[in-house]
N, C-alpha and C positions, 0 to 999 in steps of 0.2 A: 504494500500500500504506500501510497504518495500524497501525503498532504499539500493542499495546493492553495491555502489559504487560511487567513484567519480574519475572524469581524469578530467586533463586540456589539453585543442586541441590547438596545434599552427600550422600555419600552415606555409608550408615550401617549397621552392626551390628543395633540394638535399638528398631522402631520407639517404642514406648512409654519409654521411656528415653531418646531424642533428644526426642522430643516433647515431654514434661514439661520438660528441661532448657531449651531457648530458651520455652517457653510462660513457666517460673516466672523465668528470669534478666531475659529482656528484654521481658516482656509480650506477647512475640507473640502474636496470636488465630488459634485453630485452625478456619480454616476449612474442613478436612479431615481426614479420617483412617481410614487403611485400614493394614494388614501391606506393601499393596505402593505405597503412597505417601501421603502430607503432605505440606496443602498451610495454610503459617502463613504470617501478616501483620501487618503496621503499617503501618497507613495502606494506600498502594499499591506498597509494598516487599513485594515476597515472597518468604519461601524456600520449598524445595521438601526433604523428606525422604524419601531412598529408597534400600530394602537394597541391598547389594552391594558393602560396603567390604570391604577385606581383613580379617581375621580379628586382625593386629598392626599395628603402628605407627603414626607418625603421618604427617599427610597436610597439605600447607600448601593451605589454601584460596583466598586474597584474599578472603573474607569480614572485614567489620571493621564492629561498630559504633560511632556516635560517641555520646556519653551527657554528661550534667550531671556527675556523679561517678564519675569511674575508680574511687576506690579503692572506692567501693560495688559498681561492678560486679565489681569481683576478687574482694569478697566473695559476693556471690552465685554468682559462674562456682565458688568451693570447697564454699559452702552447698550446691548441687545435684549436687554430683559430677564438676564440670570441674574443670582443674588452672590455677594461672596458672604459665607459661614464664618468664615475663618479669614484673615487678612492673611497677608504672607509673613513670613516667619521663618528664623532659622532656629537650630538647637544648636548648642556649642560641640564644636570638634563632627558635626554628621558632614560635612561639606555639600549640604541644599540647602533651599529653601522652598518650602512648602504653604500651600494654603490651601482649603476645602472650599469649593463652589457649587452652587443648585442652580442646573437649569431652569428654564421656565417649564418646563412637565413633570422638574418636583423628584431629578435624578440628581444627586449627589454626586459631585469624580473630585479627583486632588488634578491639582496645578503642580509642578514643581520646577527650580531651575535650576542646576548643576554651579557650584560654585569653584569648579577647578580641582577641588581635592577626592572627588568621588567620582565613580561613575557606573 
């Protein structure tokens, strides 16, 4: 067998509204798009967007990206209508920094950015 892929599925409230949200924060490219699924990319990372979230709350994912600028992406995860949880932040001697953010469909993922000593 040959695995020839990998996505992560969240799933969501508003398709058009999840879509826009990771297309405009993290440049995802939409190589998909229907009511009953999204399918975005970078590079050969995929997510996958698809109805049938609960109607309330939030949901911890393990989705996380790692980016050049945290606190740019904080900005953009509030410019498109995600919340940040947690502001950015390091811990001593980890070499990241880290912060937690909610989409607008109420999925939780971390942020992080490489500070040179980890990786």
């Amino acid at each position: 067998m040959k695995v020839e892929g990998l996505k992560y599925v969240l799933d969501i409230r508003d398709m058009d509204r999840a879509v826009e949200f990771y297309a405009k924060c993290f440049d995802l490219e939409v190589k998909f798009k229907s009511p009953d699924w999204s399918d975005l990319a970078l590079g050969e990372a995929g997510v996958g967007l698809h109805p049938g979230a609960p109607a309330e709350g939030v949901r911890q994912t393990g989705l996380s990206f790692t980016v050049d600028d945290l606190d740019e992406a904080a900005e953009r995860v509030r410019t498109n209508g995600g919340q940040v949880h947690k502001e950015p932040y390091a811990n001593p001697g980890e070499g990241i920094r880290l912060a937690l953010f909610i989409d607008p469909e109420g999925n939780a993922f971390m942020g992080s950015q490489n500070l040179g000593t980890w990786s």
